[in-house]
C-alpha positions, 0 to 999 in steps of 0.5 A, a space after each residue: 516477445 508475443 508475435 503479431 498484433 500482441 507485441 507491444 503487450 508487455 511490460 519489461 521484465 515485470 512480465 514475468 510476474 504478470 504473464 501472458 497467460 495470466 492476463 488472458 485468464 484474467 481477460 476470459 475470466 471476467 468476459 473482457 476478450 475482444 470479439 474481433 482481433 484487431 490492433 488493439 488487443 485486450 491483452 495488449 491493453 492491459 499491459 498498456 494500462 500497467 505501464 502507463 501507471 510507471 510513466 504517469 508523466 507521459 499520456 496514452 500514445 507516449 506510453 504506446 511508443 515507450 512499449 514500442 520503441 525496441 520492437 525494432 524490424 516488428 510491423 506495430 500499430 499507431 493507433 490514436 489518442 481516441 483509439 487508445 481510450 475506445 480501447 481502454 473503455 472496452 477493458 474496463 476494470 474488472 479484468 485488473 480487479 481480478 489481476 489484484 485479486 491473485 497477485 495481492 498478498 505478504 510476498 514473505 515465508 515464514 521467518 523472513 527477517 523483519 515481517 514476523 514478530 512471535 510467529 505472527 504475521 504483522 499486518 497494518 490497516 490505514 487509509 488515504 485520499 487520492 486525488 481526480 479530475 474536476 470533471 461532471 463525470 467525476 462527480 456523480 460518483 466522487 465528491 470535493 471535500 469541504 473545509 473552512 477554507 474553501 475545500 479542495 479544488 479537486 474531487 477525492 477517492 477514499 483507498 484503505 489497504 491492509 498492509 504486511 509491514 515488513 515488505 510493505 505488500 497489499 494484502 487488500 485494498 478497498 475504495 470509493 467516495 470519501 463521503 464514507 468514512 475509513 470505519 465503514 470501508 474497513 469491514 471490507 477488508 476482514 475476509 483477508 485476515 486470518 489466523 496467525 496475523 496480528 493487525 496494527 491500527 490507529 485510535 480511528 478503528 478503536 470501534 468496539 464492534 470493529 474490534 470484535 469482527 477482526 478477532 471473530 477472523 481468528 487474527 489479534 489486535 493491537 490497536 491505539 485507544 484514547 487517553 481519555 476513554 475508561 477502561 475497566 481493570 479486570 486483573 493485573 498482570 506483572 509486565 503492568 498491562 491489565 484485563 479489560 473489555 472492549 465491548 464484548 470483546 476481551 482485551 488487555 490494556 497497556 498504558 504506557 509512556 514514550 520519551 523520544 530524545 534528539 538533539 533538538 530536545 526530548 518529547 514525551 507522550 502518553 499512549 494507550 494501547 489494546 490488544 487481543 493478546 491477553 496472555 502477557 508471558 509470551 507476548 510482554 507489554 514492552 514488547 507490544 509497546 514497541 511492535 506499535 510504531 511498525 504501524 507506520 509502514 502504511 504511511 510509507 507505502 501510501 508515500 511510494 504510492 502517491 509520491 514515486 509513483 503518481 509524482 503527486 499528481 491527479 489521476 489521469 480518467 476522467 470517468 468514474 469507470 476509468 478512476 476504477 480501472 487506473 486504481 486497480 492499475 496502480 495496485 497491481 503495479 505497486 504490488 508487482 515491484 514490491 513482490 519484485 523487491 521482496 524475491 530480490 531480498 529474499 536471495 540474501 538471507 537475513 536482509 530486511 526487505 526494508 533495505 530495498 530501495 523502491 525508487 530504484 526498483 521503479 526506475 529499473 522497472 521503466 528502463 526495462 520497459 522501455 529497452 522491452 528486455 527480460 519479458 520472458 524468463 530463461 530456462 533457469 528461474 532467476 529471482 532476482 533479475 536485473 530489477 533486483 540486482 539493482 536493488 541489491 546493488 543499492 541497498 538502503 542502510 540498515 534503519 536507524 529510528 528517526 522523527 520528523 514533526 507530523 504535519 499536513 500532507 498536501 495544504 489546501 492553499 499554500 496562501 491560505 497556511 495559518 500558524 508558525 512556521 514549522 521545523 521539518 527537519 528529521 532528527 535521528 533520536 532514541 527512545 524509551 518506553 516505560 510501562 505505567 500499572 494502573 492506580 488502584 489496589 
């Protein structure tokens, strides 16, 4: 542990990840040092802000106590309630804007199973809302969202990340008020991409010129068109995907039907897909078509993000600077048990880092806090760690294509629901996907 004033900076054996060091860079980098060494640190700060994010059911001077509680024989602090917010304001954001600037990122070599598909790194662009206080602060920055029914009660935050599918790692993320929508938030994100990616994304960023910018990155597409729009057919390929332009982009189009079977029945659908890749011999139409659906990673890391990790509640800063400064928080923290996860998995060659539980990294992660153990490591680098241990110890099964209807996150009103009722059972199903030539000579 640190000595003195800064030992309740900490964060368990997360610490390791996120260091003493680094936090004081990351402090002297963007000229957040105190100017006078009290009891509240900026350091310490910093790691109290990261934990609160792991205990979002506890305020400020719970979390103090969770940090302190094992310093048994430590002269510490008890500052109060306002104090602690005096001290979180004089941190601000930019020093955990900083933090996620260095840890974000794949957390994957090059052929670990399940993140690469062909030498290229899978990647998926998305968004979400995230929901703050109701407060006249609030709204000066954040608006609510209308709606016919009366809108949300709530102001809202629009968060658009680029993911790595396979660990499920933020590669980058941008936010800000949802009266601007996930295209005009999405050309914040190209610097991240590069070379040897290849970007997943639905039919909202099939923008002609979005497309060109990403491909002018050096990284592929393959993103949903819709059905309805017209494509021009250049050349036929023998896989029965087809040349085409997007703009002044060029691309190849596959149209391709998905049957999905469970025991509930069978459901078909028509899908029309674009991508950058216009060689079909190394990179085939079925395969593409299938590659697709790895999409769906980033609904499931905005779900461990707004679900296990918030429990579904609103942010906690009531102040625009603060909104700023517990997001950052949350990115760093997801990214911290994530990179954790990945280097657990990473000790067990050929195991997908999907396999890893993130409520039990999470768990293990606050248990470790609170027991203030595995702060610094020993002289022997461990990967693995006793986070990671109990992710090995509990492995999820090896995943098996399931479905579930596709419904409204959150209602605006559960009195306010309108329409038959839903059958939100998860079925387990098998699919097949057929490739459909264009008509024509």
């Amino acid at each position: 542990m640190a000595g003195g004033r800064f030992a309740p900076g900490h964060l368990g054996e997360l610490t390791q990840l996120v260091p003493f060091e680094m936090v004081d860079e990351a402090l002297i980098a963007t000229r957040a040092v105190q100017a006078r060494l009290r009891d509240l640190p900026s350091r310490v700060m910093v790691y109290l802000t990261l934990a609160a994010c792991l205990f979002p059911e506890t305020g400020y001077p719970g979390v103090w106590r969770k940090l302190t509680g094992a310093l048994v024989g430590l002269p510490v602090a008890a500052p109060t309630a306002s104090a602690l917010a005096q001290a979180r304001r004089r941190v601000g954001a930019k020093p955990l804007r900083w933090l996620f600037d260095l840890l974000r990122g794949p957390a994957a070599d090059v052929g670990t199973a399940g993140v690469w598909w062909r030498e290229l790194l899978v990647v998926a662009l998305g968004g979400t809302i995230l929901t703050v206080p109701d407060t006249s602060a609030v709204l000066t920055r954040f608006t609510k969202q209308a709606g016919n029914h009366g809108g949300t009660g709530y102001p809202q935050v629009r968060l658009l990340a680029l993911v790595a599918c396979g660990t499920r790692t933020l590669i980058d993320a941008v936010f800000g008020p949802t009266t601007s929508g996930e295209t005009t938030y999405a050309p914040r994100l190209l610097p991240s991409l590069r070379a040897g990616m290849i970007l997943l994304a639905d039919r909202n960023f099939a923008a002609q010129k979005l497309v060109a910018d990403i491909a002018a990155t050096g990284a592929d597409v393959l993103v949903r068109l819709k059905n309805s729009r017209t494509m021009p057919v250049l050349a036929r390929y023998r896989d029965g995907s087809y040349l085409s332009t997007l703009g002044p982009a060029r691309v190849r189009v596959i149209d391709c039907e998905i049957t999905v079977t469970t025991t509930a029945g069978k459901h078909t659908c028509l899908c029309r897909l674009t991508t950058t890749l216009l060689d079909h011999h190394p990179h085939p139409a079925a395969e593409l078509a299938t590659l697709y659906h790895q999409r769906w990673e980033i609904e499931t890391a905005y779900l461990e993000l707004k679900s296990t990790i918030l429990g579904g509640r609103v942010l906690r800063s009531r102040t625009p600077q603060g909104i700023d400064q517990e997001i950052y928080v949350l990115l760093v923290v997801y990214q911290l048990l994530r990179t954790d996860m990945a280097d657990a998995t990473s000790t067990r060659p050929g195991t997908d880092p999907d396999r890893a539980g993130f409520s039990i990294a999470w768990q293990a992660a606050r248990d470790q806090i609170i027991l203030a153990a595995g702060v610094i490591a020993g002289t022997v680098i461990d990967l693995t760690g006793t986070i990671g241990r109990h992710v090995l110890a509990n492995l999820l099964p090896v995943r098996r294509l399931r479905v579930s209807p596709r419904i409204v996150e959150r209602a605006i009103s559960k009195y306010q629901a309108r329409g038959p009722r839903i059958d939100r059972t998860s079925y387990k199903a098998t699919t097949g996907i057929e490739i459909l030539a264009p008509a024509g000579p």
